[in-house]
C-alpha positions in Angstrom: 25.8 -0.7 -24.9 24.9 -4.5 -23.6 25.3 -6.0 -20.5 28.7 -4.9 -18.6 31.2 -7.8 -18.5 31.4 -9.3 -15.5 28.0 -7.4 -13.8 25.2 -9.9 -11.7 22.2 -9.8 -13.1 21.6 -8.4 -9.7 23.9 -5.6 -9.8 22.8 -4.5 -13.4 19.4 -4.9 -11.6 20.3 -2.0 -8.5 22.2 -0.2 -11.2 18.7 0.4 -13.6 16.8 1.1 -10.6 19.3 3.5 -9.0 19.5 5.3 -12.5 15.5 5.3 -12.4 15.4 7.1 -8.9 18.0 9.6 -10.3 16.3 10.2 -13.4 12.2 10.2 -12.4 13.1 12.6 -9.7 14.9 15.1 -11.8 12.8 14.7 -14.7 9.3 13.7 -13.7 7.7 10.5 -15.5 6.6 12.4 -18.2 9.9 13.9 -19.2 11.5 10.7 -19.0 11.9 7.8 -21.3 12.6 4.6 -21.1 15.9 5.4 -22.8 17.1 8.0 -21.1 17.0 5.9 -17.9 19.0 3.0 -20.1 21.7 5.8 -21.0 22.2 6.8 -17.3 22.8 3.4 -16.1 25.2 2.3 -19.5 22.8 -0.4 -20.7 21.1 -0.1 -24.1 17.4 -0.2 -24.1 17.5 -4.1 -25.1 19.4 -4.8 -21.9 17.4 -2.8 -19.8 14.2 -4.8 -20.7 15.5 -8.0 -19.9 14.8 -6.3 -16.5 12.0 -4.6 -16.6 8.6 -4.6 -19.0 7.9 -0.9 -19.0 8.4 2.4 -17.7 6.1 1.7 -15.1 8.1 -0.5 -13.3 10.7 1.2 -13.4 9.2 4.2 -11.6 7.6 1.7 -9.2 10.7 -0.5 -8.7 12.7 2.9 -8.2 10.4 3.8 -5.2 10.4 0.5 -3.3 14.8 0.7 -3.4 14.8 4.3 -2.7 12.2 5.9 -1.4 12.8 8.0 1.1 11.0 6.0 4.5 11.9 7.7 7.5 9.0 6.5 10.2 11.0 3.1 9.6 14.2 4.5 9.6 13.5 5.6 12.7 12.0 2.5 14.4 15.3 0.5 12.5 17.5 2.7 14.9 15.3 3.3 17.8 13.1 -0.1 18.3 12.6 0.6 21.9 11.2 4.4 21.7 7.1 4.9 22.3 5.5 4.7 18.7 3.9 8.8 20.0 8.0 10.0 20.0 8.5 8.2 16.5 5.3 9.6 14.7 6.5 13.0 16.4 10.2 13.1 15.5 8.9 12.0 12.0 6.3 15.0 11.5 8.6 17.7 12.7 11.6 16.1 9.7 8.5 16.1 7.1 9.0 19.7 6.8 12.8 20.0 6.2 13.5 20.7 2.6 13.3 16.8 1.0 16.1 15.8 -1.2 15.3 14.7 -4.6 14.4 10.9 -3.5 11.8 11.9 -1.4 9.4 13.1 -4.6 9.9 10.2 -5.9 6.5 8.8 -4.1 5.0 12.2 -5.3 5.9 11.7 -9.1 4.5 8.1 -9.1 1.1 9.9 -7.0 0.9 12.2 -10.1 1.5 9.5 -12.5 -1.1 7.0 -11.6 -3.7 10.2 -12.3 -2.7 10.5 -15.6 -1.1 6.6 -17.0 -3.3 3.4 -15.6 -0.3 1.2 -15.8 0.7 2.8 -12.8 -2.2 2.4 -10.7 -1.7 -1.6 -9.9 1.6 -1.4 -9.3 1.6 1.5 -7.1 -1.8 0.6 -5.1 0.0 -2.6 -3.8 3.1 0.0 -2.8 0.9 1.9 -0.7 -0.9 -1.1 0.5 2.2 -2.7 1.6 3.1 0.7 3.4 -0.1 1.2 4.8 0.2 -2.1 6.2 3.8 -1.7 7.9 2.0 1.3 9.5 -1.1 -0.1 10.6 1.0 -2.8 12.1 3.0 -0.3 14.1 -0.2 1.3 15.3 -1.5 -2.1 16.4 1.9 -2.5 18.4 1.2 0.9 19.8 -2.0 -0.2 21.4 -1.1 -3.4 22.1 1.4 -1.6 24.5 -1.2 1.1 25.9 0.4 4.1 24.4 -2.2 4.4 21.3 -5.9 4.3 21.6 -7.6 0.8 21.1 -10.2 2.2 19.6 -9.1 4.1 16.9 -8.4 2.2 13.3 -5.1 1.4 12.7 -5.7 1.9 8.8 -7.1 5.2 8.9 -4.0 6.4 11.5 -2.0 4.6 8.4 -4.2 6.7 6.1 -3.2 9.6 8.0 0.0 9.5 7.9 0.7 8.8 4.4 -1.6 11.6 3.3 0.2 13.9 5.9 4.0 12.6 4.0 2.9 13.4 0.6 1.4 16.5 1.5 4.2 17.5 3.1 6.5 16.6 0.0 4.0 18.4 -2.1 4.0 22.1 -0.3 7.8 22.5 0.7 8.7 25.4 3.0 9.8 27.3 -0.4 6.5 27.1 -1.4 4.5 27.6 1.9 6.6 28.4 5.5 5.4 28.1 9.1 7.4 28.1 12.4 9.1 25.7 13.1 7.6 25.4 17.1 4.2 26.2 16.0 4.2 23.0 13.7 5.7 20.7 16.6 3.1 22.3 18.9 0.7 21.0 16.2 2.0 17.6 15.8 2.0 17.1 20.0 -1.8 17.8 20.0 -2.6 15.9 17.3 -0.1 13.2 18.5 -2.0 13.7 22.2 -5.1 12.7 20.2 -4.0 9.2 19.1 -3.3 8.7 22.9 -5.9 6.4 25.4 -8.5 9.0 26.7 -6.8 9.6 30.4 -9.6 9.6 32.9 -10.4 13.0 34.6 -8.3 13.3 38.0 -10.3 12.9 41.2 -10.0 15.7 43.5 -10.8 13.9 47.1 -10.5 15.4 50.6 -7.6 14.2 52.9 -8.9 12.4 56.2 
């Protein structure tokens, strides 16, 4: 199996990655080889390395086409609602049962423990993400609906941690209400907000 005849170098490019996401997420990066992802998208392992170096790569290049992002998702289709309604309507999704694109992220998390040549490539992934985010926090108080004083990197922090974690214990593995985790989000939401000053309780001449 070579190259398809008449394939882009940029389609044969999507195809490898889509066949990554597919294969990472059902298999883990342990379980998966370099050749199995080569079989699922028709290319020997010759052609696929014209591509990409290593295994890695793949599993990073995989994440950055499909991972699942759905904070930005949400600001793509709803640029004008309050960054506190995004990061809420995000939180309360994070606990719906995550299709198989959405462990990506938390195979590539697992993998940089155990395989170095993971690490690089995935710290500048998060960084990139953790920038996007710390950049809508910044907008956030820019506009008064966030608190000025709080750092846009640790919110950033935050929330990543609070996605993977989420990913990690799925409601198969550990349920809670549905309300009680909204009512949850809404304080800690409430606790991003600009401290409101106490209201003044004067007499009426």
């Amino acid at each position: 199996m070579g190259r398809t005849v008449g394939a882009t170098a940029e389609g044969t490019r999507r195809r490898l990655l889509r066949a990554a996401a597919d294969v990472f997420a059902a298999r883990g990066y342990d379980g998966t080889r370099v050749a199995d992802i080569a079989k699922a998208a028709g290319l020997s392992n010759s052609a696929l390395y014209c591509y990409f170096t290593s295994r890695a790569e793949l599993l990073i290049g995989a994440l950055r086409a499909h991972g699942r992002r759905p904070l930005e998702e949400l600001v793509a289709r709803f640029p004008t609602r309050s960054v506190a309604d995004l990061l809420l309507q995000t939180g309360a999704a994070l606990r719906r049962q995550q299709g198989p694109e959405s462990f990506l992220a938390v195979e590539a998390l697992i993998a940089a423990r155990h395989h170095g040549d993971v690490v690089p490539a995935l710290h500048d992934y998060l960084g990139e993400r953790a920038g996007w985010l710390a950049d809508l926090v910044r907008e956030g108080q820019r506009s008064g609906e966030l608190d000025p004083a709080l750092s846009p990197q640790a919110v950033a922090h935050f929330c990543l941690a609070l996605a993977a974690g989420t990913t990690l214990i799925s409601p198969d593995l550990h349920d809670v209400d549905d309300q009680d985790w909204i009512d949850l989000l809404i304080r800690v939401i409430a606790s991003l907000e600009p401290a409101r000053a106490p209201r003044e309780i004067g007499t009426h001449a």
